[in-house]
C-alpha positions in Angstrom: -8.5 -1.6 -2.7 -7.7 -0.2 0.8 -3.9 1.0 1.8 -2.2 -1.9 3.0 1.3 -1.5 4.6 4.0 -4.1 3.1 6.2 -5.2 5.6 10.0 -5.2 4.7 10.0 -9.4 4.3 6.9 -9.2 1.7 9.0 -7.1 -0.3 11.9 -9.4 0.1 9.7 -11.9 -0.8 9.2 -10.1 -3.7 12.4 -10.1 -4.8 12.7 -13.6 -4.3 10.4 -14.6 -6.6 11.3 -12.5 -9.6 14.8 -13.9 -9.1 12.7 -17.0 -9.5 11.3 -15.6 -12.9 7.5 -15.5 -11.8 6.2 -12.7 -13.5 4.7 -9.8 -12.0 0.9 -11.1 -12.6 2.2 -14.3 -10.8 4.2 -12.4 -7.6 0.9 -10.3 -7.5 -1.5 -13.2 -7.2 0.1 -15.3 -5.0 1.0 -12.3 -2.8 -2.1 -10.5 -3.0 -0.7 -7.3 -4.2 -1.8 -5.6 -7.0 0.8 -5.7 -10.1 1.8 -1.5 -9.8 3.2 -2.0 -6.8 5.3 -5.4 -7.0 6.4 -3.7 -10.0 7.6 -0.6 -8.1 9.6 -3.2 -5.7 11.0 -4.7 -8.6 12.2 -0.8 -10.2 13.3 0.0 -6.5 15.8 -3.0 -6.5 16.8 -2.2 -9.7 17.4 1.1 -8.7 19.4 -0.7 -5.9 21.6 -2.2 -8.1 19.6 -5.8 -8.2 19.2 -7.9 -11.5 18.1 -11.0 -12.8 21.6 -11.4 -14.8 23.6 -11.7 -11.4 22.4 -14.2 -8.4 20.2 -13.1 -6.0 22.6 -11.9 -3.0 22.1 -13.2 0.5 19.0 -12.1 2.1 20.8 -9.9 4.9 22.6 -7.7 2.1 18.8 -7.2 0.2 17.5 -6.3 3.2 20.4 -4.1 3.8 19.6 -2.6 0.3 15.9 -2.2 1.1 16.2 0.3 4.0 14.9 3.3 1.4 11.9 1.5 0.4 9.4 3.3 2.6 9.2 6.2 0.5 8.8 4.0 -2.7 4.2 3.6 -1.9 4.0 6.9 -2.3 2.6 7.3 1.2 4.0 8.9 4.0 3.1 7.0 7.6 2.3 10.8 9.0 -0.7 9.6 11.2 1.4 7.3 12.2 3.9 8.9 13.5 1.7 11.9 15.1 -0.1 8.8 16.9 3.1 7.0 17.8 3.8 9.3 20.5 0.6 8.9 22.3 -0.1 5.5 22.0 0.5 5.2 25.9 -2.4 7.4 26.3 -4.6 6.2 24.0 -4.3 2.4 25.9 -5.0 4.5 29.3 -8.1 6.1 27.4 -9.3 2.9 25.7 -8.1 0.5 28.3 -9.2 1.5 31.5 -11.3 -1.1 33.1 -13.3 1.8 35.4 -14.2 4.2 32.5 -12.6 2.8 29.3 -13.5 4.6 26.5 -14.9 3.4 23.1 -11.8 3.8 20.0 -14.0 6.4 18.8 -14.5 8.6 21.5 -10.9 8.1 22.3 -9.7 9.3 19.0 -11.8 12.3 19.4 -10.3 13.4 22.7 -6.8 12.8 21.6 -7.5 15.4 18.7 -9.0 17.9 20.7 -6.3 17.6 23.5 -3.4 17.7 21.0 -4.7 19.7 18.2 -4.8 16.9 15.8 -7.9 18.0 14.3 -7.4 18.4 10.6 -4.3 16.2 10.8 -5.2 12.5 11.4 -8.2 10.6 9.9 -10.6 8.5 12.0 -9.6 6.1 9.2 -5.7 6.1 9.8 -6.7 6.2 13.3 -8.4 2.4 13.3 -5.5 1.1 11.1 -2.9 2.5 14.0 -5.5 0.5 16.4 -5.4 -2.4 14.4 -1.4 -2.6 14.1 -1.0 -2.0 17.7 -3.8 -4.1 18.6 -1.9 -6.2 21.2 -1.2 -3.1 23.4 -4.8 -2.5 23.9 -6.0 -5.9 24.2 -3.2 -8.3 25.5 -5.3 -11.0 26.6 -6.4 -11.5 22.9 -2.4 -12.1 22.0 -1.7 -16.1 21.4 0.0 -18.5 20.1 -0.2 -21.4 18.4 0.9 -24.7 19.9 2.6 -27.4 17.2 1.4 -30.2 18.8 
């Protein structure tokens, strides 16, 4: 399975659920996450002080206690962070209706203008596209209407 980012309200919902004594095949199913890592949510909010033999605590003081949990994947967001602080340029690169260039020719000039060669995947480099999607195409953003 590919590396999927959990947001901070998957792993509070998570929580929830264990406090709802699902077990970790069920949170994993009906989440879609494999069953090693709800369990590491589950360790980390034991390690947080969390338990089943107390109520579950108001959702703002969880989330309060789940500010550490990015280091829990095991993953560091390194790509992410090189590419956060070009991702104005990389919409002028991609995104520029005269000579707009293609993602991959755009990640290949950023590298080679910023030394990044070696240090960000082409891989990493979609999944940054594909979370920040709506800053290179904005007319694809909408919404939907409750009618």
């Amino acid at each position: 399975m590919a590396f999927r980012e959990i947001g901070i309200m998957d792993i509070w919902e998570v929580i929830r659920r264990w406090y709802d004594h699902h077990s970790i095949s069920q949170i994993a199913h009906a989440l879609g996450y494999d069953r090693k890592t709800v369990r590491r949510y589950i360790r980390f909010a034991q390690s947080k002080g969390l338990s089943l033999y107390t109520s579950l605590p108001p959702k703002e003081k969880v989330l309060d206690l789940l500010t550490g949990i990015e280091g829990v994947g095991g993953r560091t967001p390194q790509a992410r962070s090189l590419l956060d602080q070009y991702l104005n340029e990389l919409v002028e690169l991609v995104g520029d209706p005269d000579v707009g260039l293609p993602p991959k020719l755009a990640f290949e000039a950023l590298c080679e203008r910023h030394a990044l060669v070696g240090k960000v995947s082409y891989s990493s480099f979609k999944r940054f596209i594909q979370t920040h999607r709506s800053a290179f195409h904005p007319e694809q953003v909408t919404c939907r209407h409750r009618g």
